[in-house]
C-alpha positions as CSV (number, residue, x, y, z in Angstrom):
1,X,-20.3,-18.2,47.0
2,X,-17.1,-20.3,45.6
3,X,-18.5,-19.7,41.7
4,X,-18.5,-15.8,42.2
5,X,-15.3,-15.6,43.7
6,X,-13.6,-17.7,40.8
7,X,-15.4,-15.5,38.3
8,X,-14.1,-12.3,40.3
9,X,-10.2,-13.7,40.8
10,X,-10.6,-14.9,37.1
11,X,-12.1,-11.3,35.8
12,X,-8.8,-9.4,37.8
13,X,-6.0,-11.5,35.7
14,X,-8.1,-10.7,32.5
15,X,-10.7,-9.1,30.9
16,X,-14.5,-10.4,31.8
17,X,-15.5,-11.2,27.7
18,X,-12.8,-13.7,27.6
19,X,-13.5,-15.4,31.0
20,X,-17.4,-15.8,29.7
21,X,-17.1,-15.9,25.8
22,X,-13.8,-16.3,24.7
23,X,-15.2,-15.9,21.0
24,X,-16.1,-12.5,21.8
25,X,-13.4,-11.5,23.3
26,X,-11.3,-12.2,20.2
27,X,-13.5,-10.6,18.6
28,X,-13.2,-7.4,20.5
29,X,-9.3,-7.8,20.6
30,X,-8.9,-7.6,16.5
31,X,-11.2,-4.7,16.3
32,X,-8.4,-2.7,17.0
33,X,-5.3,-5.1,16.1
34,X,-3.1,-4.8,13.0
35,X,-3.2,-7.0,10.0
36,X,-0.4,-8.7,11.3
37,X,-1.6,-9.4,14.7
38,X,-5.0,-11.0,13.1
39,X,-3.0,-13.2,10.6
40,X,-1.3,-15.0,13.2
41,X,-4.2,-15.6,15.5
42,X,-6.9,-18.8,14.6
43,X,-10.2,-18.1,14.5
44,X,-11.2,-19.8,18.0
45,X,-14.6,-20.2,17.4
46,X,-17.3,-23.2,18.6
47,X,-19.6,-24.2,15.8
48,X,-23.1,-21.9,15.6
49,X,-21.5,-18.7,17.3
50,X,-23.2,-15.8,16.1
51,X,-19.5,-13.9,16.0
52,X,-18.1,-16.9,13.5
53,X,-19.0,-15.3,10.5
54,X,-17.4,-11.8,11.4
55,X,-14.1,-13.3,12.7
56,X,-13.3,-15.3,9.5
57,X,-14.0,-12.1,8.1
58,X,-11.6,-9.7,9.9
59,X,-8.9,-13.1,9.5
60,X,-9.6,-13.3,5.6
61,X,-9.4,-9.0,5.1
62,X,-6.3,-8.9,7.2
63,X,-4.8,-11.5,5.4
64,X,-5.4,-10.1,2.1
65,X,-4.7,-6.7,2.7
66,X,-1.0,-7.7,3.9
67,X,-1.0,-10.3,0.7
68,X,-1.6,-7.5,-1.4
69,X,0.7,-5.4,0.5
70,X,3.5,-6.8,-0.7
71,X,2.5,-6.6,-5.0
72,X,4.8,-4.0,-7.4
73,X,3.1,-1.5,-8.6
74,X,0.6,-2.4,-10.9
75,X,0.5,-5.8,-10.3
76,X,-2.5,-7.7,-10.3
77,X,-1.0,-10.4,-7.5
78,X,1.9,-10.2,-5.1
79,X,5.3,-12.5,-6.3
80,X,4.9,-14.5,-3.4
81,X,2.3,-17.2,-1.6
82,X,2.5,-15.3,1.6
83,X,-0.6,-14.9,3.2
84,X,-2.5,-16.2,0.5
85,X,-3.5,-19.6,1.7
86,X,-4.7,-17.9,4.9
87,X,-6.9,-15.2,2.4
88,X,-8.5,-18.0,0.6
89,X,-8.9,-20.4,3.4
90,X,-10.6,-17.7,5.8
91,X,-13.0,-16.4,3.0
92,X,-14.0,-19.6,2.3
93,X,-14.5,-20.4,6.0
94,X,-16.6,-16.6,6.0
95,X,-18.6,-17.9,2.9
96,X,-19.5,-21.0,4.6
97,X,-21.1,-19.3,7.2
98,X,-22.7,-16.2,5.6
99,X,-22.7,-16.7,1.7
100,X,-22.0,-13.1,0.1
101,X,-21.0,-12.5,-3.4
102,X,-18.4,-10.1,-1.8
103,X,-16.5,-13.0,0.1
104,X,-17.2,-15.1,-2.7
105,X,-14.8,-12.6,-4.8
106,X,-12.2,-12.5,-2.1
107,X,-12.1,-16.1,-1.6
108,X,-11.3,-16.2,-6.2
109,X,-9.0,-13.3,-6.1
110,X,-6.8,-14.9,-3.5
111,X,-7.3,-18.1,-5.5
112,X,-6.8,-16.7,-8.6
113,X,-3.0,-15.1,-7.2
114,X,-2.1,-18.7,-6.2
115,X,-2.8,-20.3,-9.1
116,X,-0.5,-17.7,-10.8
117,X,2.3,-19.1,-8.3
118,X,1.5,-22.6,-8.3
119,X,3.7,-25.1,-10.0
120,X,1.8,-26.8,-13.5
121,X,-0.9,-29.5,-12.3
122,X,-1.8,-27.5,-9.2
123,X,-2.3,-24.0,-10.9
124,X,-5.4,-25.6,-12.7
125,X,-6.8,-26.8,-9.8
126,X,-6.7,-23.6,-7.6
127,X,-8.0,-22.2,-10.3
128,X,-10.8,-24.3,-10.7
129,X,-11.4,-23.4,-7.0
130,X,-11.7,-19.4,-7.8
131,X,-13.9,-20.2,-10.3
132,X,-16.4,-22.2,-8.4
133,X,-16.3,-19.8,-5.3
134,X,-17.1,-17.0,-7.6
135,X,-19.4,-17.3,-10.7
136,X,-17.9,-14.3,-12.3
137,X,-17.0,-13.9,-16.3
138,X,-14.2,-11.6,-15.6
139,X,-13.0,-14.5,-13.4
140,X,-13.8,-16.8,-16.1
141,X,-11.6,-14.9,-17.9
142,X,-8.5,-15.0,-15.9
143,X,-9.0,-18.6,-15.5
144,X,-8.8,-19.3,-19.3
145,X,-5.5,-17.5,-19.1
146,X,-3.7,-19.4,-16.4
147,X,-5.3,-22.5,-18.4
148,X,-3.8,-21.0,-21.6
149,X,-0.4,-19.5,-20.3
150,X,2.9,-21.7,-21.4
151,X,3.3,-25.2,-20.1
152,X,-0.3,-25.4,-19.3
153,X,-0.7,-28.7,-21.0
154,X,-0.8,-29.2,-24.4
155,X,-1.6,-26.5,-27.3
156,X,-4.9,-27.3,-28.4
157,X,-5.9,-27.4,-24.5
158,X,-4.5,-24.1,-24.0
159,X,-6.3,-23.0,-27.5
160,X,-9.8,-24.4,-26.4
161,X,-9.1,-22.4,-22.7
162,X,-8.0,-19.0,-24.1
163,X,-11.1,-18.9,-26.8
164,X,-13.7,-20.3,-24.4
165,X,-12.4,-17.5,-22.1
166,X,-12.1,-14.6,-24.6
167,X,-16.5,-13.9,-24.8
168,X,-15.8,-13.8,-21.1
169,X,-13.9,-11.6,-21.1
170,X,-14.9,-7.6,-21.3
171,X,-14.1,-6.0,-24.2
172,X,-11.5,-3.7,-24.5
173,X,-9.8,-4.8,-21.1
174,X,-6.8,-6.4,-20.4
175,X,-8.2,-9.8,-20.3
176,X,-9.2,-9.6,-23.4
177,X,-6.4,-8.5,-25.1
178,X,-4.0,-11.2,-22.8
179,X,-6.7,-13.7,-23.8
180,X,-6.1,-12.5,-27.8
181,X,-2.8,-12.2,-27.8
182,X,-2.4,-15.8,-26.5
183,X,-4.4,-17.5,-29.0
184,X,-2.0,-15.5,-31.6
185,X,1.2,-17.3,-30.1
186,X,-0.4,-21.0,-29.6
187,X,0.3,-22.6,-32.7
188,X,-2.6,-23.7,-35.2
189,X,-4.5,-21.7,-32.5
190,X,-5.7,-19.1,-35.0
191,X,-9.6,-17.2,-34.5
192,X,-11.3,-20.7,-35.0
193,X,-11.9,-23.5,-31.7
């Protein structure tokens, strides 16, 4: 009788998912909390739970979507690391679980924005990272231009990046032209590897 009367005194103070399943009763909570509320929250997940996948999910969207929030207009990535790491970290936590091109992209976007706001030597590396969590040739792309932009490393590695990058990129967008007009300002860059 004592076990009931714990569950019953436990189920008044709160509600009856997160006495039995506190994974699901997380889950239930940020069904209907703000971006805001979900960045701040872990995922409190044991290893195998069916709801894993779904709450790295919610964590990662919420997390991008107030990232994003905060780009100008136009912009491909906001001017600041914000909630970045927790983007990137949270799709790549999703993707572990439940591999999907789509968290795949969301994991190299976020990537991708903080590479363009890391310092030199770690910019390459995060964007190494995008690139392997999404095999993508517009990605490949905007790789080769971090890899290419000024004080990447010396010219003719920032000439190799930009024209292995420029057949990824699709022709007529912006890639492509940021990709061209890069190798036009690397000296002895030229048309030619």
């Amino acid at each position: 009788m004592r076990g009931p009367a714990v569950l019953l005194l436990l189920a008044g103070c709160a509600p009856l998912a997160a006495v039995v399943d506190p994974t699901i009763a997380q889950l239930d909570r940020w069904r209907h909390a703000a971006p805001a509320e979900i960045a701040v929250e872990p995922v409190a997940c044991p290893a195998g739970h069916a709801a894993c996948p779904r709450l790295h999910l919610l964590r990662a969207e919420a997390c991008m979507r107030l990232a994003m929030a905060a780009r100008a207009p136009g912009a491909a990535c906001p001017a600041l690391r914000g909630h970045l790491p927790c983007a990137a970290q949270s799709y790549a936590a999703a993707r572990a679980l439940t591999p999907d091109p789509k968290l795949a992209a969301g994991e190299a976007q976020a990537r991708l924005c903080l590479a363009e706001l890391s310092p030199p030597g770690e910019d390459l590396a995060e964007a190494a990272s995008a690139a392997s969590a999404a095999n993508s040739p517009l990605l490949g792309a905007r790789v080769a231009l971090l890899a290419a932009r000024p004080g990447a490393g010396a010219d003719a590695r920032r000439c190799a990046a930009a024209q292995g990058g420029l057949p990824l990129a699709p022709a007529g967008s912006r890639e492509a032209a940021d990709l061209a007009r890069r190798i036009a300002t690397i000296p002895h860059c030229g048309a030619t590897p």
